[in-house]
N, C-alpha and C positions, 0 to 999 in steps of 0.2 A: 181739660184746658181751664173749666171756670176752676175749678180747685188749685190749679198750680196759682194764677193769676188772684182767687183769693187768698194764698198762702203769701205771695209777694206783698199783697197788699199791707198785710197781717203783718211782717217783718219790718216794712219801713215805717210802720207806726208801734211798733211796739216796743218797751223798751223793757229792762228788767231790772228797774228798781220804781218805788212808790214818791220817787222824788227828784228834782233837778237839783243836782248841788249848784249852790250859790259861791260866789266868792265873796269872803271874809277876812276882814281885817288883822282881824284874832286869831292868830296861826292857830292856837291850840284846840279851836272849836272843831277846825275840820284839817287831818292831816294832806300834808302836799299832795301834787300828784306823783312826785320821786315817791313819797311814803306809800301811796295808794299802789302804785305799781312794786315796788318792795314786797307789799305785803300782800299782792294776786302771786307771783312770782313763789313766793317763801309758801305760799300754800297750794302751790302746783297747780294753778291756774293758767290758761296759754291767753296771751294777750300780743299787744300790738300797742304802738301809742305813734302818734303824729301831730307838728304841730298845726292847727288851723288857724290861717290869715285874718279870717273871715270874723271869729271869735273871738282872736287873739290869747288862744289856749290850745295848750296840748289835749287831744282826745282822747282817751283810751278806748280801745277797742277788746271787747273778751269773747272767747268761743262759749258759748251760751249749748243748750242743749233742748231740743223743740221735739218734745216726744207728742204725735198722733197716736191717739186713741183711735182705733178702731170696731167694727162690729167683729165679734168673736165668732165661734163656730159653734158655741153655746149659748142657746137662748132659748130652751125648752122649761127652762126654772117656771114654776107657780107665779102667777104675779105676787104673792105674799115673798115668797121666795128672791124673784126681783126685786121686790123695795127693801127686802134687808139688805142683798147685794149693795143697791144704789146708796143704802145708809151707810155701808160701810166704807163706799167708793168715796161720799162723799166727805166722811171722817178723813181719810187716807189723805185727801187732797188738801182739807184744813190744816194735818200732821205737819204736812209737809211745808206750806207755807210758812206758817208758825216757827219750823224751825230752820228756815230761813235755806232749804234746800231748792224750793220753788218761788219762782218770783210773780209768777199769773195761771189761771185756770181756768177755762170756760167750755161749754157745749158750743159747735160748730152747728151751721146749718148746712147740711150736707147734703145737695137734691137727691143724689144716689145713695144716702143713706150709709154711707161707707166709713168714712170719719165721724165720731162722737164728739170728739173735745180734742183738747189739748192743753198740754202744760209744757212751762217754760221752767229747764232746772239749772239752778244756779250751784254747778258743781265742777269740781276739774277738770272730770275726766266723762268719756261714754260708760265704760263700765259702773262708775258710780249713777248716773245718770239711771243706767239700767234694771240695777239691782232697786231700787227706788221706787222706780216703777213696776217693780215686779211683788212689790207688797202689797199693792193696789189690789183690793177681795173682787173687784170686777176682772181685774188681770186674771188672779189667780183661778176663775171661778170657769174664765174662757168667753163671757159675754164680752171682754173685749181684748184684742191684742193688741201689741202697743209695735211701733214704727220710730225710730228715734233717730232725728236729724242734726247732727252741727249746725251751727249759725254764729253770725258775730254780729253784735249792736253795739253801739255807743255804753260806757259804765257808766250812769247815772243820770241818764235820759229818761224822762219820764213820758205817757201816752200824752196826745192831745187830741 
């Protein structure tokens, strides 16, 4: 129950980009939200948009993709052995950022020890989502198996 209720938690503060957009004067700085929705749309993105009273802006809503890490069935590695793993999990996870397929990453505290982390991938579909996470050398190696959720957050909500 505390994991479901931390994972709630987890989602309505989390958002999946590194910034609030602003509004600007200067159309060209940042495209509309017709263009921003266009162009989730044209690259097979599944979204939602609504407008809110409150804000006085339409929302966009995107299904996002919240893959849990968990402990694998392999964990017999050398501790020398483990930190290369961890080196390379943690490569895998910068990869990923950088190119702009994940949008957050972190180790969870997990009393039962069951969940390690989690990333958040910012990609169309589950299967890409998937295959993604499956280059991951802690995936591959079995120290950890992965668990991959749908979610939808706000586009361009940032943490607070």
């Amino acid at each position: 129950m505390k994991i479901i209720f931390t994972f709630l938690v987890l989602v309505l503060l989390i958002s999946c980009q590194s910034k609030i957009e602003t509004k600007t004067s200067d159309a060209a700085a940042s495209p509309s939200k017709a263009q921003q929705i266009a162009d989730l749309k044209a690259n097979g993105f599944e979204i939602f948009d609504y407008y809110d009273d409150d804000i006085q802006d339409t929302v966009i809503m995107q299904k996002y993709f919240l893959a849990f890490l968990n402990t694998g069935p392999n964990r017999a590695q050398s501790e020398d052995e483990a930190a290369e793993i961890q080196k390379g999990h943690r490569a895998h996870l910068g990869r990923m950022y950088e190119l702009g397929y994940a949008d957050i990453s972190g180790p969870l505290e997990d009393s039962l020890g069951i969940t390690q982390g989690i990333t958040i991938y910012n990609v169309p579909n589950l299967a890409t989502a998937d295959s993604l996470v499956r280059l991951d050398p802690a995936v591959q190696s079995g120290r950890l198996v992965v668990d991959i959720k749908p979610f939808w957050a706000g586009k361009g909500y940032g943490l607070r």
